[in-house]
C-alpha positions in Angstrom: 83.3 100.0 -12.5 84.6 98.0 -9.9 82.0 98.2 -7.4 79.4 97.9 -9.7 81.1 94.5 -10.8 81.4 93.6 -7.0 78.2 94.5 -6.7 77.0 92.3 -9.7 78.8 88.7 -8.2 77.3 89.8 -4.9 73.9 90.1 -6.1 74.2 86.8 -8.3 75.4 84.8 -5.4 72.5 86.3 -3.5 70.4 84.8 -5.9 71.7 81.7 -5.6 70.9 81.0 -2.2 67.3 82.5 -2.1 66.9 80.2 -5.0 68.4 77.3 -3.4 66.6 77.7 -0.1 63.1 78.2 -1.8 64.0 75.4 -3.8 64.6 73.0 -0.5 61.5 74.6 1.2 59.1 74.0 -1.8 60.8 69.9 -1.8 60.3 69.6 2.4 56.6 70.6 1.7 56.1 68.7 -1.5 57.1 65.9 0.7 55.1 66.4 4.0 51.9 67.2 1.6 49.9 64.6 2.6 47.9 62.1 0.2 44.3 61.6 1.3 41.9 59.5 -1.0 37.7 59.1 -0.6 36.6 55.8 -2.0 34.1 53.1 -2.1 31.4 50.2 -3.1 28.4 49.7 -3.4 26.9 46.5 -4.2 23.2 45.2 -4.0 20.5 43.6 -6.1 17.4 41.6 -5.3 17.7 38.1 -4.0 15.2 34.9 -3.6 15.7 32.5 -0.5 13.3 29.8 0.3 12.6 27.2 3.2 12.2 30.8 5.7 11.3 29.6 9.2 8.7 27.6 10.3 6.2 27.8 7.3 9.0 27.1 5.1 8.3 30.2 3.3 9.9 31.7 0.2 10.9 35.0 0.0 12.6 38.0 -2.2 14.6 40.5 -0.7 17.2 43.0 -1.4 20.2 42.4 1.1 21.6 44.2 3.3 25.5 43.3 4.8 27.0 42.2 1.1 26.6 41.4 -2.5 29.5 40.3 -4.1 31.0 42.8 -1.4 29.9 44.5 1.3 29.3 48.3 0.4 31.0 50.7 1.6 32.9 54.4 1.6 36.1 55.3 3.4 39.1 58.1 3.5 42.7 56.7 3.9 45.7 59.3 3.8 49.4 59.0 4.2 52.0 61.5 4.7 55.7 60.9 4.1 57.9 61.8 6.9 61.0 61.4 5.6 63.5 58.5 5.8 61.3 56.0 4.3 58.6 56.5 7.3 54.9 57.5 6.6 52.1 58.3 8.8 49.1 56.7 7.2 45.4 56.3 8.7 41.8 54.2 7.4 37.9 55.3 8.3 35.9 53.2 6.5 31.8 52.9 6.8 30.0 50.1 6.1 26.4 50.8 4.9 22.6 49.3 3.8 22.7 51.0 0.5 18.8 50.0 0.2 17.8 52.2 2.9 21.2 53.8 3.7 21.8 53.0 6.8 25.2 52.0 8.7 25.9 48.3 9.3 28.5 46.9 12.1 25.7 47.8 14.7 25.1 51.6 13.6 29.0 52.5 14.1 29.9 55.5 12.2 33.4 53.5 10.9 32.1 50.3 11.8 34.3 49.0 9.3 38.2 50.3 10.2 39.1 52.9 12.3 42.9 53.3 12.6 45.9 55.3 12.6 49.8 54.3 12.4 53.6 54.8 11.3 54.9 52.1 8.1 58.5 52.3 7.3 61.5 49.5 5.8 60.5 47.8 9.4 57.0 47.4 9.1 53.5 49.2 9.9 52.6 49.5 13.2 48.6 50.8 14.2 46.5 51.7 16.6 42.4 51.3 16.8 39.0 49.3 15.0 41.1 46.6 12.7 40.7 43.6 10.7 42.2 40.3 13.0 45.0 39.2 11.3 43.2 35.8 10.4 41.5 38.2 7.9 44.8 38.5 5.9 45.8 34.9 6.6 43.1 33.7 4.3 44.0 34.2 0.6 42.6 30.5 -0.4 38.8 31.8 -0.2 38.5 32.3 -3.9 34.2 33.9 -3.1 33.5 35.2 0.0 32.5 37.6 1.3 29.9 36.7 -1.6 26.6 36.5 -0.2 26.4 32.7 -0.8 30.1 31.3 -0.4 31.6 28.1 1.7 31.9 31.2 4.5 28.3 30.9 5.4 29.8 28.1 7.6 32.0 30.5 9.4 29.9 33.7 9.8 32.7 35.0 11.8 35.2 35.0 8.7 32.4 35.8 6.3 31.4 39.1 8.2 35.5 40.2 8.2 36.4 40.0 11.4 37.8 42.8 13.3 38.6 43.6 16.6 38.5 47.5 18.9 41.1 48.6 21.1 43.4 47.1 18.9 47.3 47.7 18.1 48.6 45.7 15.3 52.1 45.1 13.5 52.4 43.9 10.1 56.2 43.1 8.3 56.2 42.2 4.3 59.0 42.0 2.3 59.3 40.0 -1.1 56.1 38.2 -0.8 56.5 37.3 2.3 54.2 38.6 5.3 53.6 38.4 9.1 50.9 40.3 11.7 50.2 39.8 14.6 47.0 41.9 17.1 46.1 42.1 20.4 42.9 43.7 21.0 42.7 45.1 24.9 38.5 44.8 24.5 36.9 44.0 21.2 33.4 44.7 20.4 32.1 46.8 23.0 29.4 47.7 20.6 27.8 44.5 18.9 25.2 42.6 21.1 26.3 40.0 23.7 24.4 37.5 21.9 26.4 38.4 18.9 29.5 37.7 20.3 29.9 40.9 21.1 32.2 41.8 24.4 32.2 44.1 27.1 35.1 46.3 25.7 38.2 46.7 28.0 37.7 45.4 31.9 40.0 47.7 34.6 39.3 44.3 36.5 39.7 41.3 34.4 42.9 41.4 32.3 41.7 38.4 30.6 37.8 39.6 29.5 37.1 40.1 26.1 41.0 40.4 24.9 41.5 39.0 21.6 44.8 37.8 20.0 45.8 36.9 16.4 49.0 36.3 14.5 49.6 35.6 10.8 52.2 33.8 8.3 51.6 34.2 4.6 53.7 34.0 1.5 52.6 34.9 -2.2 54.8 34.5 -5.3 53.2 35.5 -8.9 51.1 32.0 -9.4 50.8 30.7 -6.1 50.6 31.6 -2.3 49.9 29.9 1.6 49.4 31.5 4.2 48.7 29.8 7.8 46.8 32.1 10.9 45.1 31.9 14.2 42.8 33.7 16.2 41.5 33.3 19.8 39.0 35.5 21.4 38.4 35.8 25.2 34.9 35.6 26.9 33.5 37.8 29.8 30.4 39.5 28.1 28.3 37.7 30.9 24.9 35.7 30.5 23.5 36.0 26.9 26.9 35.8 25.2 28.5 32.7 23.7 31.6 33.3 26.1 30.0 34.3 29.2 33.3 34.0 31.2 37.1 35.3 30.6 38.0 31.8 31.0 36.0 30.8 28.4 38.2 31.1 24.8 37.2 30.7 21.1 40.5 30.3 19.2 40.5 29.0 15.6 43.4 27.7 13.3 43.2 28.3 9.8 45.6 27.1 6.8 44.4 27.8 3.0 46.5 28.5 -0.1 45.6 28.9 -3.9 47.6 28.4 -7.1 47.0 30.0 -10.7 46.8 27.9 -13.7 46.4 30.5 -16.5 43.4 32.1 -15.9 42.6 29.8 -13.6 42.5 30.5 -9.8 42.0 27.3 -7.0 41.9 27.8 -3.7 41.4 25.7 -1.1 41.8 26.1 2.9 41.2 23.9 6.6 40.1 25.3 9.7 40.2 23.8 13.1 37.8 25.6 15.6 37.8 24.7 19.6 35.1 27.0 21.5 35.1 26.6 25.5 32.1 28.9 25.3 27.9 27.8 24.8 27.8 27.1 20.8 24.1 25.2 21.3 22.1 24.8 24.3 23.9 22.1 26.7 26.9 21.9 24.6 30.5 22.7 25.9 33.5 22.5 24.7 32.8 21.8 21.0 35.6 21.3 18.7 34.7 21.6 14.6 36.5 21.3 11.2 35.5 23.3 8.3 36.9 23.3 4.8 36.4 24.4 1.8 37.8 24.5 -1.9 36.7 27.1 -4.9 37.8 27.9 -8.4 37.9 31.1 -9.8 37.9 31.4 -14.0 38.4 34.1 -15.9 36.5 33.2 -19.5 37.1 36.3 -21.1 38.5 40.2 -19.9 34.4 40.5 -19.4 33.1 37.8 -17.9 34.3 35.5 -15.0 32.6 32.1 -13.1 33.3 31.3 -9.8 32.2 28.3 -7.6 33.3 26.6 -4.4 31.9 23.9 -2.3 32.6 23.7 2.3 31.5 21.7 4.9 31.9 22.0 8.5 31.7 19.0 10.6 31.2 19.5 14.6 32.5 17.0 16.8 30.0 14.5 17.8 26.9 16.8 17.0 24.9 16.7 14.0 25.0 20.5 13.6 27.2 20.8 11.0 26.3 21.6 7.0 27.8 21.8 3.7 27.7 24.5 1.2 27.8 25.0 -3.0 27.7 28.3 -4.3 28.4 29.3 -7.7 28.8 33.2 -9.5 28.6 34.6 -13.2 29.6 38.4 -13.3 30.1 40.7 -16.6 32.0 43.2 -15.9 30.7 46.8 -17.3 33.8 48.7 -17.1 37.0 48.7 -14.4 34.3 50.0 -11.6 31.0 48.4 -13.0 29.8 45.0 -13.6 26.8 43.1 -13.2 26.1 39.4 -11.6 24.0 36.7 -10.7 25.0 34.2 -8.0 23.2 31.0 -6.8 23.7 29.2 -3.5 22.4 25.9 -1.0 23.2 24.9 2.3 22.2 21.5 3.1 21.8 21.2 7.1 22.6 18.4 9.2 19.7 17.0 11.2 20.5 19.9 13.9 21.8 22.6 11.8 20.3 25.6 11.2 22.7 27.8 8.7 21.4 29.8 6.3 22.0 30.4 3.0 21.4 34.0 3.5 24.7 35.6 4.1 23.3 38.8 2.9 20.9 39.8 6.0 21.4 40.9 9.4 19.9 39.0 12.1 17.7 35.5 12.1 14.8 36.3 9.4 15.8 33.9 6.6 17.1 31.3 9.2 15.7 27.8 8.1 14.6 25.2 10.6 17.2 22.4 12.0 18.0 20.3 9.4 16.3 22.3 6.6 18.1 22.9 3.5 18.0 26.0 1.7 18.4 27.7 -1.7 19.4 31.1 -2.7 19.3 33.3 -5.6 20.2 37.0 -6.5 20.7 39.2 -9.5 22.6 42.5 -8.5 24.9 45.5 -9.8 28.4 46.9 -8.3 30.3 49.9 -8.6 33.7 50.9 -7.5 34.3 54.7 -7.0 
C-alpha cells in the first residue's frame, strides 16, 4: 500500500508539470501566431468634365486613380514578440477597377511596401512609404476626393510616398512625431513625373527625400504642422534635373468638431529650385484651403471645401470649390455624387480632373473647368 501511494503522488505531480509545460507552450505559440488581414476599396462611377483641350470639349468618363478614394486591396500582419514588441508589415495595390489594371506606374504594391518592429518606443520601417507630410495633414476634410482643394497640390492629392525609405513614427496620448529619409525615391514613375532615378552610388544628394512630422489630436480638435523636401538629379525631362535642385514644402492644417460638424482648414508654403513652367526658376507658391465636413443624419453626409494657390509673381495659380453628397448603404457601402470647378489663372492649366492619369482632361491656360460624377464604394 505504500508504494502504490508513492506511486500515486509521483504520478500526480507528473501530471502537473506535463500540464504546466503544455500549458506555457500552447501560451508562447498563441502569442507568436501571427495576425494577417486581406482588405480593400474599391471605388468608381461615371464622371462628366468639360472645357477638354483645345476644342473645349466635353466629355464622360469613368476614372481611373480615385473616387471618393483611391481603390485598392492589401495584406498587413503583425506578430507579437513579446515584451510589448511586434513585427508588423503593409503590401498594398492600388488598381483601375474599370479595366483592372495597377496604378502607381504598373507596380505590383505601388501603393505601400514595408516591413518593421513597433513597441512602447515607437515603430520603426523599412521600404515603399507614405512621406510623413501624408500624416501631417489631418485639416483636409475631402481629398483624395476626385474634385477637392488638392487638385492644386497633385503631389498631396496623389498620397505621396517615397522607395528606399526607412521611417520612425512615436505616438503617445494624442500626440505624434515621424520623420523619413528616402535613399532614392521613385525609381519607377516617369522623369517627367517627378519621378527620380532611385539611389545614386555617386551622388549622395540625387533623388533623396526627407520629411518630418508634428501632430496632436484630442477628441474634438487636432494640428498638426509637417515638411517635406525632395532632391533632384533625374536629369533632362524631370522638374529637378540636378541634386542641387530641391522641392521642399511646409504645410500647417488643423480641424475642430462642432457636433457633427467637422472644419478643417490648412496653409502651405512651397519653394521649388527645379523647372515648374518653361523659363521659370526658383518659384515660390502659397496654397490654402478650408472644408467642412457635416454629418446630416447616421446615412447621409455633405462635404464642401474651397483652395487657392497663388505662385509668386506668375499668373499660374487657380482656385478650387468642390462639394460631396454620399448615402451610406451599410458600414462598407454607400453611394455619392460629387461636383467640382477650378477656375485658372490667365496661365494656369489645372484640371478639375483629379480622377485620370496623365494630361487628357487638361484644359487650356486660363480655362476654367467643371466636373461631375455619380459613383458607388465598397469597403471589404
Amino acid at each position: 500500500m505504500r508504494t502504490l501511494g508513492w506511486w500515486r503522488r509521483w504520478a500526480s505531480h507528473f501530471v502537473r508539470v506535463i500540464f504546466i509545460l503544455m500549458t506555457m507552450f500552447i501560451s508562447r505559440a498563441a502569442l507568436a501566431q501571427p495576425n494577417v488581414t486581406l482588405y480593400g476599396i474599391i471605388d468608381t462611377g461615371i464622371e462628366y468634365v468639360t472645357n477638354i483641350g483645345k476644342q473645349k470639349s466635353n466629355a464622360a468618363l469613368v476614372p481611373t486613380l480615385t473616387g471618393t478614394l483611391p481603390s485598392r486591396w492589401g495584406i498587413r500582419g503583425s506578430e507579437d514578440l513579446g515584451g510589448g514588441l511586434k513585427a508588423l508589415f503593409v503590401l498594398e495595390s492600388g488598381f483601375a477597377p474599370q479595366q483592372g489594371t495597377l496604378n502607381q506606374s504598373g507596380r505590383l504594391f505601388g501603393r505601400q511596401a514595408f516591413v518593421g518592429l513597433s513597441g512602447r518606443w515607437g515603430t520603426l520601417s523599412l521600404g515603399r512609404q507614405y512621406s510623413q507630410i501624408f500624416w501631417g495633414i489631418p485639416g483636409d476634410t475631402l481629398a483624395p476626393n476626385i474634385y477637392s482643394a488638392g487638385l492644386l497640390d497633385p503631389y498631396l492629392a496623389g498620397a505621396p510616398r517615397v522607395d528606399n525609405s526607412i521611417a520612425y513614427i512615436f505616438s503617445s496620448s494624442g500626440l505624434s512625431f515621424g520623420v523619413a529619409f528616402s535613399f532614392g525615391r521613385d525609381s519607377v514613375a516617369p522623369a517627367a513625373a517627378g519621378g527620380c532615378a532611385g539611389q545614386s552610388p555617386t551622388d549622395w544628394r540625387a533623388c533623396k527625400a526627407l520629411s518630418a512630422m508634428l501632430k496632436y489630436e484630442a477628441a474634438r480638435w487636432g494640428v498638426a504642422v509637417a515638411v517635406d523636401r525632395n532632391y533632384g538629379g533625374a536629369g533632362s525631362g524631370s522638374p529637378l534635373p540636378s541634386s542641387s535642385q530641391t522641392d521642399t514644402r511646409s504645410v500647417a492644417d488643423g480641424y475642430v468638431k462642432l457636433g457633427s460638424v467637422t472644419v478643417g482648414a490648412g496653409f502651405l508654403h512651397r519653394i521649388n529650385h527645379g523647372l515648374q513652367t518653361p523659363g521659370v526658376y526658383d518659384v515660390n507658391s502659397n496654397y490654402w484651403w478650408l472644408g467642412a465636413s457635416y454629418l446630416v443624419v447616421p446615412e447621409v453626409a455633405l462635404d464642401a471645401q474651397f483652395g487657392k494657390l497663388n505662385v509668386t509673381a506668375h499668373a499660374v495659380g487657380a482656385s478650387v470649390i468642390a462639394a460631396r453628397a454620399m448615402y451610406f448603404l451599410s458600414k462598407r457601402s454607400s453611394v455619392y455624387v460629387t461636383a467640382g470647378r477650378v477656375f485658372n489663372q490667365s496661365k494656369g492649366i489645372f484640371t478639375v480632373d483629379g480622377g485620370t492619369a496623365g494630361t487628357s482632361s487638361l484644359p487650356m491656360a486660363g480655362v476654367n473647368q467643371t466636373g461631375v460624377m455619380i459613383g458607388i464604394r465598397h469597403f471589404f
